[in-house]
DRENROFI-79563 format. One record per residue (C-alpha): x, y, z. Coordinates in steps of 0.1 Angstrom, whole numbers, padded with zeros to 4 digits, always signed. Example, Ala and Ser with C-alpha at 12.3 -4.5 7.8 and 13.67 -1.06 7.14 Angstrom:
! DRENROFI-79563
+0123-0045+0078+0137-0011+0071
This chain:
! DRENROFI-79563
+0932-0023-0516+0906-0021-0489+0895+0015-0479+0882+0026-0442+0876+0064-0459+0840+0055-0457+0843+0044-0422+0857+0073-0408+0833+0098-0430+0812+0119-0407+0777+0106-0399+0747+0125-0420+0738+0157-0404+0706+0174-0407+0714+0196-0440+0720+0162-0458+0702+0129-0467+0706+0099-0487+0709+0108-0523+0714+0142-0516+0684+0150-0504+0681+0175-0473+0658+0158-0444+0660+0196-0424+0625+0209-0417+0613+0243-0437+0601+0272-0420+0570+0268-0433+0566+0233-0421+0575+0246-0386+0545+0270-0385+0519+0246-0398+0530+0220-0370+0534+0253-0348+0500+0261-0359+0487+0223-0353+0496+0224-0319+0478+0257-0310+0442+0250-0325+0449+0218-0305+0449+0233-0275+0423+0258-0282+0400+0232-0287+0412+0213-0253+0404+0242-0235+0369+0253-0251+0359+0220-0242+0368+0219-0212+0350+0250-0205+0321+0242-0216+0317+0208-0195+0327+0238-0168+0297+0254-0177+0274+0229-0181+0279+0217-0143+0280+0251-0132+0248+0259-0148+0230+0228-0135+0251+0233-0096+0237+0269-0096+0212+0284-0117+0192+0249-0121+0172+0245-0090+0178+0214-0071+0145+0191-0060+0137+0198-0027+0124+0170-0007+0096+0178+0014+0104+0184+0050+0080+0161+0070+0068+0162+0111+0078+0133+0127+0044+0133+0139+0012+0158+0140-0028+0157+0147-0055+0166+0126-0086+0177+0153-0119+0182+0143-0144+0191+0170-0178+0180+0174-0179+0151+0154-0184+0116+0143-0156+0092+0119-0158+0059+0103-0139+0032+0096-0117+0044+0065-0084+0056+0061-0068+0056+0028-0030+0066+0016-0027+0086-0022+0001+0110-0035-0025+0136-0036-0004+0168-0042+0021+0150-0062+0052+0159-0036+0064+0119-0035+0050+0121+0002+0015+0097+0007-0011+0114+0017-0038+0109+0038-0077+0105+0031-0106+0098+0058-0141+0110+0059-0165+0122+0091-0198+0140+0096-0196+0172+0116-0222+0193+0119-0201+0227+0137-0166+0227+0122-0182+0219+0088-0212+0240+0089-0202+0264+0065-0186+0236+0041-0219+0219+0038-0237+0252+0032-0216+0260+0002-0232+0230-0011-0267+0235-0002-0264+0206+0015-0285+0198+0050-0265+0195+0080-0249+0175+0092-0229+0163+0060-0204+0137+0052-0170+0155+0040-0142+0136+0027-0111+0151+0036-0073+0153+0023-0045+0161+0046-0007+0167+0036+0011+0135+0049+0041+0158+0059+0023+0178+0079-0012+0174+0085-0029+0203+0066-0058+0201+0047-0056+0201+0009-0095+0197+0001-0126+0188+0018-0155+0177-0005-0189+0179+0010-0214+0153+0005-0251+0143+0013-0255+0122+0043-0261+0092+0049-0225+0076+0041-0225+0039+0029-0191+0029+0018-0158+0045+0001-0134+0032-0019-0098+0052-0027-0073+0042-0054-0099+0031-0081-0083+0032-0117-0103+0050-0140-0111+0080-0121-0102+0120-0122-0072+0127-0145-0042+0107-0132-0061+0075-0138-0073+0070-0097-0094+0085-0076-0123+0078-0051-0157+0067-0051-0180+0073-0023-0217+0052-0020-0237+0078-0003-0276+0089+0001-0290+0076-0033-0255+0082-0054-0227+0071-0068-0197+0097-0066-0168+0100-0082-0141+0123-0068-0105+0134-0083-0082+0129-0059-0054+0155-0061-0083+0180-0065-0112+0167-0043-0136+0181-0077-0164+0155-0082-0158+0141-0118-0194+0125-0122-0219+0115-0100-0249+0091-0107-0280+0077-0091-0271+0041-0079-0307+0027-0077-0294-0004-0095-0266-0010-0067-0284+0002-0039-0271-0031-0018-0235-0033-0037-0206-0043-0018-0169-0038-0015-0146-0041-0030-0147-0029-0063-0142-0053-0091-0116-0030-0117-0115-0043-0149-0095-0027-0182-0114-0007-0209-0147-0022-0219-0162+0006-0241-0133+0018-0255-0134+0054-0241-0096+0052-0226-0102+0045-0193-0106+0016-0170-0139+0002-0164-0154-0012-0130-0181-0032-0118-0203-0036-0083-0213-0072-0072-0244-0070-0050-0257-0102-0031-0285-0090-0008-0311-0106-0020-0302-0114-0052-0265-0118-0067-0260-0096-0097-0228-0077-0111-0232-0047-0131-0210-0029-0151-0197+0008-0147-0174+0033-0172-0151+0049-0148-0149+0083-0175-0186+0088-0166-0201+0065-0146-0230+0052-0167-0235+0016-0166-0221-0008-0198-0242-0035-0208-0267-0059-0194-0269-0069-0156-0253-0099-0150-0281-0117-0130-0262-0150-0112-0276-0178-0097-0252-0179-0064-0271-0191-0037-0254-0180+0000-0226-0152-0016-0216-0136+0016-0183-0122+0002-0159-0115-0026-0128-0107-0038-0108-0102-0069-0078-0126-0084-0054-0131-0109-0041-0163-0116+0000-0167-0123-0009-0163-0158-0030-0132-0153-0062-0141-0159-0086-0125-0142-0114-0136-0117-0133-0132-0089-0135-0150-0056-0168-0162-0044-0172-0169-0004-0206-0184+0001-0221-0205+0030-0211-0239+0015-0175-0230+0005-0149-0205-0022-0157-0206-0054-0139-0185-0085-0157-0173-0118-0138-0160-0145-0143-0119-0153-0148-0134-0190-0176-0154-0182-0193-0126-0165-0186-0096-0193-0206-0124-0216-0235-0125-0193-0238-0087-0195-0236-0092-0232-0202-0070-0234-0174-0075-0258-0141-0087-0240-0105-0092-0246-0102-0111-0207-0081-0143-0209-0090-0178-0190-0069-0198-0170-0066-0230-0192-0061-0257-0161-0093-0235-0146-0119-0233-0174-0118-0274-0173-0129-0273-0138-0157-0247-0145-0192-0257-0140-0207-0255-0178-0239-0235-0170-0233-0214-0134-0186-0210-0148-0188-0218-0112-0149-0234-0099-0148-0249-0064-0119-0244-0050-0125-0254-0010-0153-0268+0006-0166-0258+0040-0198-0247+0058-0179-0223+0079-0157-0203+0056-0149-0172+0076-0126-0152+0051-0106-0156+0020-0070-0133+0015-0044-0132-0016-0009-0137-0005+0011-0108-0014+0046-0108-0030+0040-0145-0041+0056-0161-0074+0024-0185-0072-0004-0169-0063-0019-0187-0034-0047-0175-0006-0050-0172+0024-0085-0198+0041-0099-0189+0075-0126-0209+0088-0143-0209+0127-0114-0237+0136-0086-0230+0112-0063-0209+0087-0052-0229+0058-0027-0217+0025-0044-0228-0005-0021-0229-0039-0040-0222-0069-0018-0237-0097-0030-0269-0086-0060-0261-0065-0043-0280-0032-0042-0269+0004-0003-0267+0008-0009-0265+0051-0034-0262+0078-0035-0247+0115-0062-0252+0139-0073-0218+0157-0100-0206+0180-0119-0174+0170-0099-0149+0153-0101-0110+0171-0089-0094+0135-0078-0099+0103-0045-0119+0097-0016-0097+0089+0013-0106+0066+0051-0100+0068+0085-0114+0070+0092-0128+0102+0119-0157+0093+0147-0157+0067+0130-0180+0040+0116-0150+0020+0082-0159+0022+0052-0142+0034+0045-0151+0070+0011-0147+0091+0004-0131+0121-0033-0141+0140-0049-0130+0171-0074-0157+0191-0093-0151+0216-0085-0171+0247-0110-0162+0270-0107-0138+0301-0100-0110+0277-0069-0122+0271-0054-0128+0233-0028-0149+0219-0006-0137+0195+0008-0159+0169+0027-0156+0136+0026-0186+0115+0051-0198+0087+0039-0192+0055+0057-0223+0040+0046-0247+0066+0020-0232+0092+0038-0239+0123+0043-0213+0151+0076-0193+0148+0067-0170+0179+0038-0162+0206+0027-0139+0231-0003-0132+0255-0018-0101+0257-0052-0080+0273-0074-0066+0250-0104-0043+0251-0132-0040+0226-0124-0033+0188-0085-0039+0197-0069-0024+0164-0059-0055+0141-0020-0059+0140+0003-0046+0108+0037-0046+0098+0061-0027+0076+0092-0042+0055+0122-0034+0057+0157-0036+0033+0170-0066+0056+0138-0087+0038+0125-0087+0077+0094-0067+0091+0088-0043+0118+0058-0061+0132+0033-0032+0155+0002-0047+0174-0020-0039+0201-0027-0047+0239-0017-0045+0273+0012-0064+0293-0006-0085+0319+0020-0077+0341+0010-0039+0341-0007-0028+0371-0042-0033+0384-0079-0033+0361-0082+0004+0375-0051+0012+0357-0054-0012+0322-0087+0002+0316-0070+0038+0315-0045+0028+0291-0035+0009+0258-0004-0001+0244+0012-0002+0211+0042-0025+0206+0065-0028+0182+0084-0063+0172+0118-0069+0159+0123-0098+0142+0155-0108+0156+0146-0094+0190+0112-0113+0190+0114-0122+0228+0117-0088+0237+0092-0062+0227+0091-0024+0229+0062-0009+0248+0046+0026+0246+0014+0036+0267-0012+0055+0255-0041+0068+0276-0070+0047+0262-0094+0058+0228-0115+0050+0213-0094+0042+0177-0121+0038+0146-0091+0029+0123-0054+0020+0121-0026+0018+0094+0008+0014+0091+0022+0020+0058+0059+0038+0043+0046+0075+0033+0076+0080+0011+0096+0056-0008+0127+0041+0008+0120+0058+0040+0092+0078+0061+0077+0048+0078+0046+0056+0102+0015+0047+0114-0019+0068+0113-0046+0063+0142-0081+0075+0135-0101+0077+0167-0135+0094+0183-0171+0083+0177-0183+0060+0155-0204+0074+0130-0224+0046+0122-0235+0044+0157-0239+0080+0162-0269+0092+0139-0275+0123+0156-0243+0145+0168-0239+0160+0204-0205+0146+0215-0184+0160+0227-0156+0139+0223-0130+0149+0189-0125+0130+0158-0084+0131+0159-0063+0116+0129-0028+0114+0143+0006+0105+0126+0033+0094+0143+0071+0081+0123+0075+0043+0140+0111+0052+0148+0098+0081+0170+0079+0059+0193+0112+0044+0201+0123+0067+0226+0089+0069+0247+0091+0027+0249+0098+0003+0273+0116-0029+0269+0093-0060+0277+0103-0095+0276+0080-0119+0264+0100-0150+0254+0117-0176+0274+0151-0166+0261+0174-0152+0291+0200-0137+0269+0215-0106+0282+0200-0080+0259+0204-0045+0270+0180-0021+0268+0204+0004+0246+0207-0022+0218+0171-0029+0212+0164+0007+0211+0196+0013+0184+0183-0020+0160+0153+0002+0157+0169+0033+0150+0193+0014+0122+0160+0000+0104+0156+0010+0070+0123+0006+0053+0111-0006+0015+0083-0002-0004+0074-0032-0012+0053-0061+0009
């Protein structure tokens, strides 16, 4: 007979298991699980207050960096004295903030400086100044009479740049977040050199980048220079370059490195290599293949345009292809050097200043901005397309003699902030232009309006705009007084002033002037606030 008494048995219960066996916990296996738990939790809690401590400790006791506090603008004055054209930007005191380097001769302010040196009065002294506010960080003293300077050249004082100043009979190099001379050395055997520098990597093996100093008056020759101590490596490299009236280094897209020759008949290029063989110096410098096949088998001589009026000769910055930048008395051409073809030309009149590059359309390619002379002291302003050479935009303006060239500073939108020089021609009388000069400042999508500040007129030596700190800080420096070069014996009593002024402050002091045929309805307000939204980038 079939039973249910299994059915209606009572389920297991915790005191009982299959076979027997009881499944109810011990009270020793309680506390270890008990004991599990805790140690657990301890270690939740330990960790947890150490991350605690670690941000603490970083949040309070770890100092935060302090970015330096800058003046939106400030003047350096130095009384009694005479400046030159030269104004160079380095991070001299290391605080992320460019700062700023010019030289003058003074003979009252600087008496005692020179002195100190024993030297004669009055003396060149190259000066530092904080970029944030103006305040000197060194002044280095040096014999009279002052030739050239360069800033920036690799090789020198202890961070691997500093300055070299052609002066009196030497050669002098000069740390640049000290102002200590590092070396200095007679430079009878580049008396006549010329700018710029030629920088070339270690040749003599000493750790530091090397240099060299083209001279072309009488003769062409290049010699060699160690920028650890300044004595000359190797042989002078005696050319036979017959009309050199100008040069300038160039790397190909490969990165082989030469130099740019601009003589009366046309450019040329000569590789470093070939040159570091003619001065009989052991050299690692690569050849552009496509190049050295071109290359004239006893001068290395490459032509690269031909013209009896070659004016000037600039690299293109920020391009993928290097290419350069032809003026001539009637025209500015682009040259590409990856297949040695002019890509555009424009016909100009004479050019007031050097071309200035930015981004002025949406195509992400360098564009050109030129001044020409028009007659009747009047300029026209033009900036050309760098892909094609046509005019994107224009303007008329006065000028007066040794008008600042133009510049322009980029910005995150991959546009410029174009700032030139002049005066409306609709501005009052000649009594009143002569008394003044303008700055203006040019938006690229605003270009037919432009903002206006007047400044009583000066007489400005130098002029640079340039970002001071990465990512932000963009300004302008204006060097002005006499001219040194034409002022051998001192007695003015007009200042040398260095002033820096943040672009963006120059917003509120400025008029709106329209200079473009476009009759939208642009108010004032909004011009001013495109300004004030502009955000700046380091690179060009």
């Amino acid at each position: 007979q079939f039973s249910f008494d299994h059915l209606n048995a009572e389920p297991l219960k915790g005191g009982e298991a299959e076979g027997g066996v009881s499944k109810k916990k011990s009270c020793t296996e309680k506390l270890g699980f008990s004991q599990l738990t805790g140690w657990r939790t301890a270690a939740f809690l330990f960790s947890l207050f150490l991350c605690l401590a670690v941000v603490f400790t970083f949040s309070f006791i770890l100092p935060c960096p302090v970015r330096p506090q800058y003046f939106s603008t400030w003047n350096r004055t130095l009384p009694d004295a005479a400046t030159y054209d030269f104004l160079a930007v380095e991070d001299a005191n290391e605080d992320k903030v460019l700062d700023v380097l010019f030289i003058y001769k003074d003979s009252e302010a600087s008496r005692n400086t020179c002195l100190s040196e024993d030297l004669s009065i009055p003396c060149l002294v190259l000066t530092a100044v904080d970029g944030t506010d103006g305040k000197t960080l060194w002044e280095r003293p040096l014999a009279a009479e002052f030739d050239w300077v360069e800033c920036g050249v690799k090789g020198l004082g202890r961070q691997g740049t500093g300055c070299l100043v052609a002066h009196a009979d030497n050669l002098t190099a000069i740390d640049k977040k000290t102002g200590v001379i590092r070396w200095q050395q007679s430079r009878s055997t580049v008396l006549n050199g010329n700018l710029p520098l030629i920088s070339i990597q270690d040749l003599n093996a000493d750790k530091a980048d090397d240099f060299a100093i083209l001279s072309y008056n009488p003769e062409s020759e290049l010699v060699f220079f160690s920028g650890k101590s300044g004595d000359q490596i190797g042989s002078k490299a005696n050319v036979d370059w017959n009309g050199v009236f100008g040069h300038q280094q160039f790397k190909t897209a490969s990165g082989a490195p030469y130099l740019l020759l601009l003589t009366k008949s046309g450019l040329y290029a000569v590789s470093l290599r070939h040159l570091t063989k003619l001065a009989v110096l052991e050299s690692v410098l690569k050849e552009e293949k496509s190049w050295k096949e071109k290359s004239d088998k006893n001068t290395g001589l490459i032509s690269l345009y031909q013209s009896d009026s070659l004016k000037r000769v600039m690299v293109v910055p920020g391009s993928s292809s290097p290419s350069l930048l032809v003026q001539t008395d009637s025209s500015v051409s682009l040259l590409h050097t990856d297949k040695l073809k002019i890509a555009w030309s424009t016909n100009t009149s004479t050019l007031l200043s050097v071309p200035t590059f930015g981004q002025f359309d949406k195509d992400g390619i360098p564009d050109i901005m030129i001044e020409e002379d028009i007659g009747n002291k009047t300029k026209r302003v033009l900036v050309l397309s760098g892909s094609s050479g046509v005019v994107l935009w224009e303007v008329h303006l006065l000028f007066w003699t040794q008008s600042p060239p133009p510049a322009s500073v980029l910005t995150l939108n991959t546009y410029s902030v174009f700032m030139l020089w002049g005066q409306s021609q609709s501005r009052g009388n000649q009594t009143v232009r002569n008394e003044m000069h303008s700055s203006f400042l040019m938006h690229p999508r605003l270009s037919q309006l432009l903002l206006e500040r007047r400044n009583p007129a000066q007489n400005i030596i130098s002029f640079k705009a340039t970002l001071l700190e990465r990512g932000r800080h963009a300004g302008y420096l204006v060097l002005t007084g006499p001219d040194g070069r034409q002022h051998a014996e001192l007695g003015e009593t007009e200042p040398v002033i260095l002033t820096k002024r943040k672009i963006k402050e120059d917003v509120p002091e400025s008029a709106v002037l329209r200079v473009g045929a476009d009759e939208s309805a642009v108010e004032e307000a909004e011009v001013k606030e495109a300004f004030y939204r502009l955000r700046f980038s380091e690179t060009q």
